[in-house]
N, C-alpha and C positions, 0 to 999 in steps of 0.2 A: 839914944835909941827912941825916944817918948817924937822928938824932933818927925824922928821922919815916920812914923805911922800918922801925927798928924797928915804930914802930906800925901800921905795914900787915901785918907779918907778926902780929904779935899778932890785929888785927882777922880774919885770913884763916883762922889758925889752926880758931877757934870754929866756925866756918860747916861747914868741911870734916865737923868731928864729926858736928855738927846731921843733920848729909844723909847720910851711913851708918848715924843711929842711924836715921830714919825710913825708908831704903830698907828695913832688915832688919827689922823688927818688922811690917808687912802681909807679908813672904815666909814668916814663921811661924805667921800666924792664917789666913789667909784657907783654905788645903787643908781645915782642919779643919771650917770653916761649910760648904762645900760639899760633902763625901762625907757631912757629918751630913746635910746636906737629900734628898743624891740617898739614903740608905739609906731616910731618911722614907718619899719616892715609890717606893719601891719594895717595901715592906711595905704600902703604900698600895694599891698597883696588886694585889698579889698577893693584900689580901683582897677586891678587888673581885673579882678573876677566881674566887677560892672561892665569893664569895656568888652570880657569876652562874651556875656549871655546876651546882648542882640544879635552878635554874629551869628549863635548858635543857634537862634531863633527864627531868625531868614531865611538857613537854610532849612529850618524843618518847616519854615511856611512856606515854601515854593512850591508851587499850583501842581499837580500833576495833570497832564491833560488828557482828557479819555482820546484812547486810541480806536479811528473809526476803521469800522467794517467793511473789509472790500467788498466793491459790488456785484452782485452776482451776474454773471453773463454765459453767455453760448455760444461757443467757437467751432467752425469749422473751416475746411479751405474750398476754394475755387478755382477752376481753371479752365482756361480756353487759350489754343495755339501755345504760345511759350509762356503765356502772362497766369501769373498763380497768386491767389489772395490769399490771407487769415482776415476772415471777418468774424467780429464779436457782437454778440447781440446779447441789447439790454433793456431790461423792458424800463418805462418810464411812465410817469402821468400823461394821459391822453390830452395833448394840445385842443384846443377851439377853431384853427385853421390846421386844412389839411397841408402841413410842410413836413417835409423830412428833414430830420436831425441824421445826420450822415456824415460820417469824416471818414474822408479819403488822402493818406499819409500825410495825417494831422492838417487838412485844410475842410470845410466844406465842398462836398460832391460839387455844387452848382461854380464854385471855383474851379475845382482840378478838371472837370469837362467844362468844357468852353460852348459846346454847339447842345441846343434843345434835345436833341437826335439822343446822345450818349446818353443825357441826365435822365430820359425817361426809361433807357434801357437798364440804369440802377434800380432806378425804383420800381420795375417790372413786379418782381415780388413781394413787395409791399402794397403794390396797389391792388395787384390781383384778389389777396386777402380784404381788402378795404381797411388796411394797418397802417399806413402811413405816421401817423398821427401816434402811435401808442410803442413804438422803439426807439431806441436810440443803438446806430451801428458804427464802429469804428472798424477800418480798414487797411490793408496794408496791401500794396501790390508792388510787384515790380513785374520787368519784361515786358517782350511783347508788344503791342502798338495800343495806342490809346481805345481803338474799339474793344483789343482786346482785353484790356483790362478792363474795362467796362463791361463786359461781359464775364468775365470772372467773378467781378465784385457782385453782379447777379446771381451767378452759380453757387456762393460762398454765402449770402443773403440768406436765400433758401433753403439750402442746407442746414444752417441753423434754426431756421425756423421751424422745420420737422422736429429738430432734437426739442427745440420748446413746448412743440403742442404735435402729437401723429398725425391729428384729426386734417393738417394743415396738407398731408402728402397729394392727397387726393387732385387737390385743383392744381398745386404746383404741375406733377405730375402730369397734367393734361396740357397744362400750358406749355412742358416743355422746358421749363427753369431746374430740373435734376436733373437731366442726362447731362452728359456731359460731352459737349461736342468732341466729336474724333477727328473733322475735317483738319487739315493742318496744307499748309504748302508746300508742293512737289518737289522733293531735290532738283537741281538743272544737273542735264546728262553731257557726257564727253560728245563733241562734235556735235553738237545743237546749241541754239542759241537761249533758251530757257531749258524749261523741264521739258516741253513736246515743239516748239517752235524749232522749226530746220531752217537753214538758210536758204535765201531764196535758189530755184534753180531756172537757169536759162536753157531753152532749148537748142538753141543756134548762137 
C-alpha cells in the first residue's frame, strides 16, 4: 500500500508544474500584442484625421463670388408695316465722339444696315435729342423689309426714351418718331393685276 501512494505523489507532482508554467507565460505576452495594436490604430486614426482637414478646408476656403446687378433698362416695342421691335434702353457714360452704341439682333446697327440712308433713320431719335453719345440700345426685330425695321427700331428707340425722361415727348413728338405709322400695302383685288392696276384694255 505505502508502494503506490508513493506513485501518486510522483504522478501529481509533474501536473502542478505543467499548469503554472502555462498559466505565467500568456500573463507575459499577451499586454505587449495589444498596446502594440491599439498604438498601430492610433497613428492610424490620426493620419486619417491629417489627411481629412485640408480637404475640409478647401472647401470652406472657396471664394464666393458677388453676384452682379442687373442693368437697369427701358423697354418698349416698335412698329411699322409688318416689322415689330423690343428695344431696350440703357443709359451709359457719355462717350467723347459722337457714336452710337446700338445692337440690332446682336450685331451693331452700322452692320445690320448696309446703306448711310437706314443707319441715320436709327439714330433719328437719338440725334434729335443730341443723345447719341449717352445710351446704349439693344434691339430685336423681326419681319417686314429692311426699311421697315429700321424704322421700327426708331419707333421702339423713342418710346423708350419718353418712359426715361417725359421732358423728352415734346420734340419726339414734333418730329414724328411716336406716332406710329398706319400706312401699310394694299391687298391685290380679284381680276386686277395689283391692288388698283387693271390690265390693259384695247379698244379695237
Amino acid at each position: 500500500m505505502v508502494v503506490t501512494k508513493k506513485s501518486e505523489t510522483k504522478e501529481k507532482e509533474p501536473k502542478a508544474v505543467k499548469v503554472e508554467k502555462s498559466a505565467e507565460k500568456p500573463a507575459e505576452k499577451t499586454p505587449v500584442k495589444k498596446t502594440a495594436e491599439k498604438d498601430a490604430e492610433k497613428i492610424v486614426e490620426k493620419e486619417a484625421v491629417v489627411k481629412a482637414k485640408p480637404a475640409a478646408e478647401k472647401k470652406a476656403i472657396k471664394k464666393v463670388e458677388p453676384k452682379l446687378k442687373p442693368k437697369r433698362y427701358f423697354e418698349a416695342v416698335g412698329r411699322r408695316k409688318t416689322a415689330t421691335c423690343r428695344a431696350r434702353l440703357f443709359t451709359a457714360r457719355p462717350l467723347d465722339e459722337q457714336v452710337g452704341r446700338i445692337l440690332v439682333n446682336g450685331k451693331p446697327y452700322a452692320e445690320y444696315f448696309s446703306t448711310p440712308e437706314l443707319r441715320q433713320i436709327v439714330e433719328a431719335s437719338l440725334n434729335k435729342l443730341k443723345s447719341l453719345n449717352r445710351f446704349e440700345v439693344t434691339a430685336i426685330v423681326h419681319g417686314g423689309g429692311v426699311k421697315a425695321q429700321a424704322e421700327a427700331v426708331r419707333h421702339g428707340i423713342a418710346r423708350s426714351l419718353v418712359l426715361f425722361n417725359v421732358d423728352f415727348q415734346k420734340k419726339l413728338k414734333r418730329a414724328g418718331y411716336l406716332r406710329r405709322d398706319p400706312r401699310m400695302k394694299e391687298r391685290k383685288k380679284y381680276g386686277l393685276r395689283k391692288a388698283r392696276r387693271a390690265p390693259q384694255w384695247a379698244k379695237r
